[in-house]
C-alpha positions in Angstrom: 301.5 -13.1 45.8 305.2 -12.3 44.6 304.6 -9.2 42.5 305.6 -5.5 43.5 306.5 -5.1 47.3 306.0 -8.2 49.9 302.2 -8.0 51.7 303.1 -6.3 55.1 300.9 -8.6 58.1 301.0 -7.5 61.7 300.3 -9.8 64.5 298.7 -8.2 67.7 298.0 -9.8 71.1 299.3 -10.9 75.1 301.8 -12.6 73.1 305.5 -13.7 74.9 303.8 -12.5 78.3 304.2 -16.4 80.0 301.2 -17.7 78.2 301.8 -21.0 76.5 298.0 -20.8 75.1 298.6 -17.6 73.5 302.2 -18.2 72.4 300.7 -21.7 70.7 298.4 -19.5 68.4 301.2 -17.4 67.4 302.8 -20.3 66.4 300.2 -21.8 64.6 299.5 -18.5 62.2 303.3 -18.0 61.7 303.7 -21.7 60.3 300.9 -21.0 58.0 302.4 -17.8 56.7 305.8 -19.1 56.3 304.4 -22.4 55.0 301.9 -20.4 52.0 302.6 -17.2 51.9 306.8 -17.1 52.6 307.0 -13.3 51.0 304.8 -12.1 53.7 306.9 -9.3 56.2 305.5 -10.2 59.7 306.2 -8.1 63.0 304.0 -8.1 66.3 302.5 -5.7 69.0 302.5 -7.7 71.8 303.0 -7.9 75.5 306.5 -9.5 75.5 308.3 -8.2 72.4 311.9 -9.5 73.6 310.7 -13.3 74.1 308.8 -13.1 70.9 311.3 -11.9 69.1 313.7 -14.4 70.3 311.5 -17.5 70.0 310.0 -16.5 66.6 312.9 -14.5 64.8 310.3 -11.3 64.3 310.4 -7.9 64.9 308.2 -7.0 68.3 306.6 -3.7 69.9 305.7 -3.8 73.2 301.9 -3.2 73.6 301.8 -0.5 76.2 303.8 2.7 76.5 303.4 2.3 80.2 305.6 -0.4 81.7 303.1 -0.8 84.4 300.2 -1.1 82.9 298.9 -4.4 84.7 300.6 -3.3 88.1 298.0 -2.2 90.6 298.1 2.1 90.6 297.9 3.0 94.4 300.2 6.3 93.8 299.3 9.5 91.9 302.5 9.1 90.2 301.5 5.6 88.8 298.1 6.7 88.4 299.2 9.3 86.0 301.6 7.6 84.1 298.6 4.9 83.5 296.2 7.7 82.4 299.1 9.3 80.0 300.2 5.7 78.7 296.2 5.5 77.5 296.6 8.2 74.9 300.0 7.6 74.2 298.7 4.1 73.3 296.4 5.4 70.9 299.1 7.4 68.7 301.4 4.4 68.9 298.2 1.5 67.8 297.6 3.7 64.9 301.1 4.1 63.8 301.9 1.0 63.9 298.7 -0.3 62.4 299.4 2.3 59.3 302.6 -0.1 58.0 300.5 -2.7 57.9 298.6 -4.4 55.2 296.5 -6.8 57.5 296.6 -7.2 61.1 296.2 -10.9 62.8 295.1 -11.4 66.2 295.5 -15.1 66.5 293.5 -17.0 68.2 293.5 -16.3 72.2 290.0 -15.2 74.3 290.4 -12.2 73.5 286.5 -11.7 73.4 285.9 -12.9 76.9 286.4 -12.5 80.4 286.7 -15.6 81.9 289.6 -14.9 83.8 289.4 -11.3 86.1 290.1 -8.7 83.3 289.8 -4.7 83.8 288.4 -2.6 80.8 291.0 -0.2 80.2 294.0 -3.5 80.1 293.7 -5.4 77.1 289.6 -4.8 75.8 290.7 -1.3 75.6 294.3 -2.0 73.6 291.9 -4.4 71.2 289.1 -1.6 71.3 292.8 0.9 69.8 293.5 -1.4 67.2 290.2 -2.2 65.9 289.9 1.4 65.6 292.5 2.1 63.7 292.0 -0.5 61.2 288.7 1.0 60.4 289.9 4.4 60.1 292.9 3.6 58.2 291.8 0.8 55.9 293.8 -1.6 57.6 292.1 -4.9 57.9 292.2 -6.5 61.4 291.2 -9.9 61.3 290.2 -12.0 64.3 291.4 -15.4 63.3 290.2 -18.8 65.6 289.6 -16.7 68.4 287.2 -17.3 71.9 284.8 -15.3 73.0 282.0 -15.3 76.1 279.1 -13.5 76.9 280.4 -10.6 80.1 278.7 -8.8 82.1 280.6 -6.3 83.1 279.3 -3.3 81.0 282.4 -1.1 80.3 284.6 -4.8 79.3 281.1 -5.7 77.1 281.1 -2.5 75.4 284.9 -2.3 74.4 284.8 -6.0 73.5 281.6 -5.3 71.0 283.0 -2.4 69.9 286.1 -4.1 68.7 284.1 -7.1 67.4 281.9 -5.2 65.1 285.0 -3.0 63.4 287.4 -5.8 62.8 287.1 -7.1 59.2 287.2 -10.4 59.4 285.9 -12.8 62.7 286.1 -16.4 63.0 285.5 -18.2 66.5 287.7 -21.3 68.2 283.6 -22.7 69.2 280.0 -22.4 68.7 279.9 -20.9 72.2 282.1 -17.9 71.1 280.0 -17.0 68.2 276.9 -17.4 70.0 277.8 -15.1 73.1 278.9 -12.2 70.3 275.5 -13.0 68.5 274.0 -12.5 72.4 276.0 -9.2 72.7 274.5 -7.3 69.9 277.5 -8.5 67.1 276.0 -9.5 64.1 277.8 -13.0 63.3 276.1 -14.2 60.5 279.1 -14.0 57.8 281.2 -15.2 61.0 282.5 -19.4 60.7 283.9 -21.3 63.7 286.9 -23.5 62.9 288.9 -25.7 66.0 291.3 -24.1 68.1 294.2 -23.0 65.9 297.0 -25.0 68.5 295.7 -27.8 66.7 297.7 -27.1 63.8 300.4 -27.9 65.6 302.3 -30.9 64.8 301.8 -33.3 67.5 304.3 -36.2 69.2 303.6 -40.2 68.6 301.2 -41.4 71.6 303.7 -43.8 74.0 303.7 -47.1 73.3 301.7 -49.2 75.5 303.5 -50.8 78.4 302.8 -53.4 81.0 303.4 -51.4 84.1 300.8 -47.6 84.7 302.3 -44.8 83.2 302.5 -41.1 84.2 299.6 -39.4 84.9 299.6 -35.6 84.0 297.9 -33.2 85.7 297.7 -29.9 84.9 297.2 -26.8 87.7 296.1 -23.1 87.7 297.0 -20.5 89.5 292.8 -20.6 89.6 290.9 -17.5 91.3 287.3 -17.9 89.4 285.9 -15.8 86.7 285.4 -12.2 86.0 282.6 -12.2 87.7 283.8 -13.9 91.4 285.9 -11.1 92.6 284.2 -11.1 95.8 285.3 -15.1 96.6 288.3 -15.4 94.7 290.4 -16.1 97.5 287.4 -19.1 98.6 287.9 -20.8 94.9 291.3 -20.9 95.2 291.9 -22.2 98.5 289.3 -24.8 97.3 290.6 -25.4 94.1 294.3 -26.2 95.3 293.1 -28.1 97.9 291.4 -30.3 96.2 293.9 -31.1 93.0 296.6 -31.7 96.1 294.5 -34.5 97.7 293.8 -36.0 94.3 297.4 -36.1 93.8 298.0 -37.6 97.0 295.6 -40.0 96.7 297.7 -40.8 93.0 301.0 -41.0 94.5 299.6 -43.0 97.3 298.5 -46.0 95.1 302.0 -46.1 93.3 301.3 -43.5 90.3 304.0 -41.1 89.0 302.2 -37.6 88.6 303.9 -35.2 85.9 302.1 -31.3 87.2 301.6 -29.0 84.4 301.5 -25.6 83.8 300.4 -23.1 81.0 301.2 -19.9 82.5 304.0 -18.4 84.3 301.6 -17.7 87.2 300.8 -21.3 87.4 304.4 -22.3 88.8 303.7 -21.6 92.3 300.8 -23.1 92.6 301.9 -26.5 91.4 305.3 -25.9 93.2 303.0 -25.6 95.9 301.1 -29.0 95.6 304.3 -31.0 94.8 305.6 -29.8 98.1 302.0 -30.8 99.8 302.2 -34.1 98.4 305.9 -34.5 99.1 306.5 -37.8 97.5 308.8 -39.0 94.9 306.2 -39.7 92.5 305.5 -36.4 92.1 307.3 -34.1 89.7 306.9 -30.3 88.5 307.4 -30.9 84.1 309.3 -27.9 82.9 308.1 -26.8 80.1 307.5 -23.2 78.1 305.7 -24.5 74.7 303.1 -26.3 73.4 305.6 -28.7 72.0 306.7 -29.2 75.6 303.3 -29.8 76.8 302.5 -32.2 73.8 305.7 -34.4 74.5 303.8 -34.8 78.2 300.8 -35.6 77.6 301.8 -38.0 74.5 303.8 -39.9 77.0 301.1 -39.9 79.9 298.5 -42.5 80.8 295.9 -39.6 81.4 295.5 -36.2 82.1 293.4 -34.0 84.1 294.1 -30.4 83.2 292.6 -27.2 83.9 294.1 -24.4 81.3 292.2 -24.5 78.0 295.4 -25.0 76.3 296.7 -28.0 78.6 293.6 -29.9 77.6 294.0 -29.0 74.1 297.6 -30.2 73.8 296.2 -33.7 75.5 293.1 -33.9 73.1 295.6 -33.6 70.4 298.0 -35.9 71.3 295.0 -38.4 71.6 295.5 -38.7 75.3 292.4 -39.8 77.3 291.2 -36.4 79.4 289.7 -35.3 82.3 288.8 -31.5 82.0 289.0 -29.4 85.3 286.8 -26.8 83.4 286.9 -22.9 84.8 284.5 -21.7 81.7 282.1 -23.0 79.2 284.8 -22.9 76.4 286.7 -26.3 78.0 282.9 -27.9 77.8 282.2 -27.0 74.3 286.2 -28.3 73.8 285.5 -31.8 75.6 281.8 -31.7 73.4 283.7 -30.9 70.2 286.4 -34.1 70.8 283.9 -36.9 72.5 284.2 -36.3 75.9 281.4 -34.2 77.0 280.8 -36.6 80.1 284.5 -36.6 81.3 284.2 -32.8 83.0 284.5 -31.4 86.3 284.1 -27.7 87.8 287.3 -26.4 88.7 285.1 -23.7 90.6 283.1 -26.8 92.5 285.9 -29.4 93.2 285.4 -32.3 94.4 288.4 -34.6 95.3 286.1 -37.7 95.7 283.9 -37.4 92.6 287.3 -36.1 90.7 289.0 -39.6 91.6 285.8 -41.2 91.0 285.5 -39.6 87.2 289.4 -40.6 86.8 288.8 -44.3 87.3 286.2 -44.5 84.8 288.3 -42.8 82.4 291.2 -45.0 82.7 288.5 -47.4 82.5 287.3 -46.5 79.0 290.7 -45.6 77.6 290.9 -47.3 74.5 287.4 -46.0 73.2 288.6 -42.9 74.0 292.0 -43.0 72.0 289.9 -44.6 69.2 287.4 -41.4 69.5 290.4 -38.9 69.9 292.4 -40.1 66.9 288.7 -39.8 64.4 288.5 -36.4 66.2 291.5 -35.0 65.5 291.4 -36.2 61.5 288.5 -34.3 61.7 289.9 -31.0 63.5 292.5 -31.0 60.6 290.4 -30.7 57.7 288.7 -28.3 59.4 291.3 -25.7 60.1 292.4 -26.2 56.3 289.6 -24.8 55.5 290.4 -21.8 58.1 293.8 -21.1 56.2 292.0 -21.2 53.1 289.7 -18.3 54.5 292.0 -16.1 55.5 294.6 -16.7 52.7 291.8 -15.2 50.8 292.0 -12.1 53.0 295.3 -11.8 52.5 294.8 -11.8 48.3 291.9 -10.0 48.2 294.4 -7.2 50.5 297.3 -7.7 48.5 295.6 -7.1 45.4 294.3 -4.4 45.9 297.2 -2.7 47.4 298.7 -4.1 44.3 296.1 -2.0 41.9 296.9 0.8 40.2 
């Protein structure tokens, strides 16, 4: 695509916000794009324009108008500035949509709500965009993203809504596919391809050695689903509890523990547990990529994670995982990489059965590395044929922009 003026793509999402998951994606589509299609002018409408803009070297928009969007409104001040920031939203979408030739959302749930989730946050800024790719002939394509069948009617509505008028749809599982298919989308055009963070490079495992090595384990700032409002403080207290006395129960026996994060949220939580613990085994990894996150579990033992994305940088670095699974998407993950049976719910934890699990993972750890490293030769080819897809988009746009 060289001829006449550069295709114009737009990337759209809670991108820069604290989210390594999310940021991972972004990464992922821009090395594709700068790797096949280096003409391509890329900007983003995103949650933290300044840190994307600073890690990624492209122009950002913030997402909202209103500053406070995800604050709680208690005042009729903030109140109104929320209601005013919806239609302001709406003007500002569609302009920036217009400059676009195609629009990437990369990856991300953006079709769920596994985590709590409100319908006028992000469903309605993804409901805006859709939108105005339909009604200005602006492709929006939903590339590798997740997606879960909700409940809650106004979030269902917005999230189908969206579905059905982007242009292009491809899913990160099965399970995403089949929960649109559920939820009145018609999917049958739609492929599903691995999570796009696996077209990340990933770091050499660690060489074996005679003595343990680390074992990572990666914490959530964990409150339930959309759906457990009501006992989200009860799953919590639960869930930290338990991770700490499997920790202790680590650093008890002599293990050096590396806690993980994924989310700027997360950092309490495992600052939190370290301080529980309070041994010298026990560290808090800093990290703010998926690079960082690959480089620890690469150089780890095992892991036991509980954010998609921490067991997705483990999987790919061939690491042998336990997955502290909050939704159906980190089952279908383990399913999809050989390790169905090495699951536990982060909503039903159980330090005893967790530490029984771990042992017979450590157990069978070279299988697994055999089965992780076939896996992930796999999960390459695969997502080839993902950039394949939607470089075709991209022509097929280009062209005819290109047409006289």
């Amino acid at each position: 695509m060289t001829a006449g003026s550069p295709l114009r793509v737009g990337v759209f999402g809670l991108l820069g916000s604290g989210n390594l998951g999310n940021d991972g994606s972004l990464e992922a589509v821009l090395g594709y794009l700068r790797a096949q299609h280096p003409e391509a002018v890329v900007d983003a409408l995103c949650g933290g324009p300044e840190n994307v803009s600073a890690r990624f070297g492209i122009p950002a928009t913030r997402l909202h108008w209103y500053r406070g969007e995800y604050r709680t409104a208690s005042r009729a001040g903030a109140v109104a500035g929320k209601g005013l920031g919806k239609l302001v939203d709406a003007v500002r979408t569609a302009v920036w949509v217009r400059r676009h030739d195609v629009v990437i959302v990369p990856g991300m749930g953006v079709l769920e709500a596994t985590l709590p989730l409100r319908p006028w946050g992000f469903p309605y800024a993804l409901f805006l965009l859709c939108a105005s790719g339909r009604l200005l002939g602006t492709p929006v394509a939903l590339v590798g993203v997740g997606a879960d069948t909700i409940r809650d009617r106004p979030v269902r509505a917005l999230v189908r809504r969206s579905a059905r008028l982007a242009a292009y749809r491809s899913y990160r599982d099965t399970l995403s596919r089949d929960a649109l298919r559920s939820m009145g989308v018609d999917t049958a055009r739609d492929k599903v391809f691995p999570d796009l963070a696996f077209a990340l490079p990933a770091p050499p495992p660690a060489e074996p050695g005679g003595l343990p090595g680390p074992v990572c384990v990666g914490v959530m700032d964990f409150h339930g689903g959309n759906d457990d409002r009501a006992r989200a403080a009860v799953l919590h207290r639960r869930y930290v509890d338990g991770v700490t006395r499997f920790v202790r129960v680590l650093a008890e026996e002599g293990r050096t523990v590396r806690l993980l994060t994924g989310d700027t949220c997360d950092t309490p939580v495992a600052a939190a547990i370290r301080d529980a613990v309070d041994s010298p085994l026990v560290s808090l990894a800093e990290v703010v990529s998926l690079a960082d996150l690959m480089k620890e579990t690469a150089a780890a033992d095992a892991v036991v994670a509980t954010r998609y994305h921490n067991l997705v940088c483990a999987l790919h670095t061939g690491t042998p995982t336990l997955a502290l699974g909050y939704a159906a998407k980190s089952r279908a993950l383990m399913d999809r990489m050989g390790l169905a049976a090495h699951s536990h719910p982060a909503g039903e934890l159980d330090a005893e059965r967790l530490l029984d699990q771990f042992r017979a993972l450590e157990k069978q750890a070279p299988d697994i590395r055999r089965t992780l490293a076939e896996r992930n030769e796999t999960v390459v080819r695969q997502l080839d044929a993902q950039w394949a897809e939607l470089t075709a988009l991209l022509t097929r746009t280009h062209t005819r922009r290109e047409a006289p």
